[in-house]
Each structure stands twice: as C-alpha cells, then as structure tokens.
C-alpha positions in Angstrom: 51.3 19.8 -10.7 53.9 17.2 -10.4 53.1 13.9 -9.7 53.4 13.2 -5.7 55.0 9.8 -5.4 58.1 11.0 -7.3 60.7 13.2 -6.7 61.1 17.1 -7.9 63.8 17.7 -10.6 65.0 20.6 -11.7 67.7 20.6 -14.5 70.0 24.3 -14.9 72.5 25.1 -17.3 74.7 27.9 -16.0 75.9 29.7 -19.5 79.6 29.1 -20.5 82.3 29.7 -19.1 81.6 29.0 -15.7 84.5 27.2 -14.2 83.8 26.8 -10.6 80.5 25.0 -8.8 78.4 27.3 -8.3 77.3 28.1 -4.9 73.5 26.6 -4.2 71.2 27.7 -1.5 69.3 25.3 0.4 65.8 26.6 -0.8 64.4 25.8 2.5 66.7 27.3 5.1 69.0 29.3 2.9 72.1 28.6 4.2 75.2 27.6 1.3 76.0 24.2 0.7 79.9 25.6 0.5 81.5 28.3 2.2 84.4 29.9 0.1 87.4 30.7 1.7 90.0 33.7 1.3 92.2 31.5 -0.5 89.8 29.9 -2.9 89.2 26.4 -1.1 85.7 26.0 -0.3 84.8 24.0 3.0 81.1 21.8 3.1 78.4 23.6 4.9 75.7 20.8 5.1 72.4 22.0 6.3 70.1 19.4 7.7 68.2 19.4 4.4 70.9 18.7 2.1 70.8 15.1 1.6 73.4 14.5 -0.9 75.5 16.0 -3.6 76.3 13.6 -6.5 79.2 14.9 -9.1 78.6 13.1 -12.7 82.3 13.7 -13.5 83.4 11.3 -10.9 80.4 9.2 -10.7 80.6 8.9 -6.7 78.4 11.2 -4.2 80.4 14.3 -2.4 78.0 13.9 0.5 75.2 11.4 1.7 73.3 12.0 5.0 72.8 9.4 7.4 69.3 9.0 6.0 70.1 8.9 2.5 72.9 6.7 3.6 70.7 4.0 4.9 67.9 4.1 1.8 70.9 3.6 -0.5 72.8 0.6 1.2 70.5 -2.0 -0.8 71.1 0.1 -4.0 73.5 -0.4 -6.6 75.2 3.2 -7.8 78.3 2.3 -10.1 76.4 3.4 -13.2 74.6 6.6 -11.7 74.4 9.5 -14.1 72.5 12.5 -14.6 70.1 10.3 -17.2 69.3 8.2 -14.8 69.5 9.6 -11.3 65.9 10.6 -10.7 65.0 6.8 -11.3 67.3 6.3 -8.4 65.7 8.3 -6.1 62.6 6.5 -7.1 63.7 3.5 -6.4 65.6 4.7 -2.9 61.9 5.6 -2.2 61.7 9.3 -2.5 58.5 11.4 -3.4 57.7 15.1 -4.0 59.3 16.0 -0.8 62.7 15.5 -2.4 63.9 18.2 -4.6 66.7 17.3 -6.8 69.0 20.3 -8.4 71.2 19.1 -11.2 73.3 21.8 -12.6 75.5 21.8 -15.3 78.4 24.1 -16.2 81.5 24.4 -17.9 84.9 26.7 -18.4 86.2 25.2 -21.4 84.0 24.8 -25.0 83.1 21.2 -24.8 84.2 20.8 -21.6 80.7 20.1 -19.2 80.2 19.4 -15.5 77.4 18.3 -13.3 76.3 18.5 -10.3 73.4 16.9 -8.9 72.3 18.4 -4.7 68.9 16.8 -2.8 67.1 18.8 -0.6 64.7 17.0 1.5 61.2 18.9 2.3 60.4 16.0 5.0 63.9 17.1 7.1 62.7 19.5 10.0 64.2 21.7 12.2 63.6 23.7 15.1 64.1 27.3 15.0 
C-alpha cells in the first residue's frame, strides 16, 4: 500500500530503440494525451486529468493545468529532473491522488529520453 500523503510514481523503460514518445493513456478516462497526425506531427489532446507533462531533456513542462499552474507559482523548477520530481510534487502538495508516469526511451544506444505525465485522481468529470 503506498503511503497516502504522497504521490503515486511509476517509473517505465520502453526497450531500445524507441525513437518517438510514446502515446500514454489517461488511466482514468482513456483518452491519448497526443493525437498523431497523417503526416507525423502529433497535436496535444489534454484530458481534464492530465495535469502536466514534464520533458527531462529540456528541463521545462510541455503542459501545466490551471491547477497545477497555481500550486507551482511559489515553486522553484530550474533544476527539476526525473531524480527529484516526485519531491516536487510533494512539496506542490500532492498526495496519492496524483499518479505520476515517467517514461524513459531511446532510438540511439546511449541516447535516453524522459518523459514525466500527472494524472490527477481528485479531477472529476461528468459523463
């Protein structure tokens, strides 16, 4: 049982090579966070659970809901990483009800990029 004043985290390698992102599933809707197009170019598809998507290469956050927007105003994020992220949703205030989905892949031997995509259990919607 994981402890219920801190956030889920779930860690995946996808085997090599594996260029692109992989596509991820909100796991509590099921819609895509990405839609891939005809021509290759993929186009957001934020459900209202997804509350950010962090890329490690880069160091800045593809996407931040209003929500996660506002907890991280106060909160410094220059030296985010994969090693430390899940201490920054700590300290943004998050419990269990966040579920945190790093994924790591790469294309290229040595070559490794990660993702990191929130999911927020508390976020409701009607049907």
């Amino acid at each position: 049982m994981s402890d219920p004043e801190k956030p889920q985290y779930v860690a995946v390698e996808y085997p090599y090579p594996l260029t692109e992102i992989p596509v991820v599933f909100c796991p509590i809707c099921g819609q895509p966070t990405y839609k891939v197009e005809d021509n290759g170019s993929s186009v957001m598809t934020p459900c209202s659970h997804l509350t950010f998507i962090f890329v490690e290469s880069s160091g800045e956050f593809e996407y931040k809901s209003e929500e996660f927007k506002e907890r991280s105003l106060d909160h410094e994020d220059d030296d985010l990483s994969s090693e430390n992220f899940e201490e920054y949703l700590i300290a943004l205030g998050y419990d269990n009800s966040m579920l945190a989905i790093e994924i790591t892949h790469g294309g290229i031997p040595n070559v490794w990029y990660t993702e990191i995509f929130g999911f927020d259990y508390n976020t409701y919607t009607e049907k």
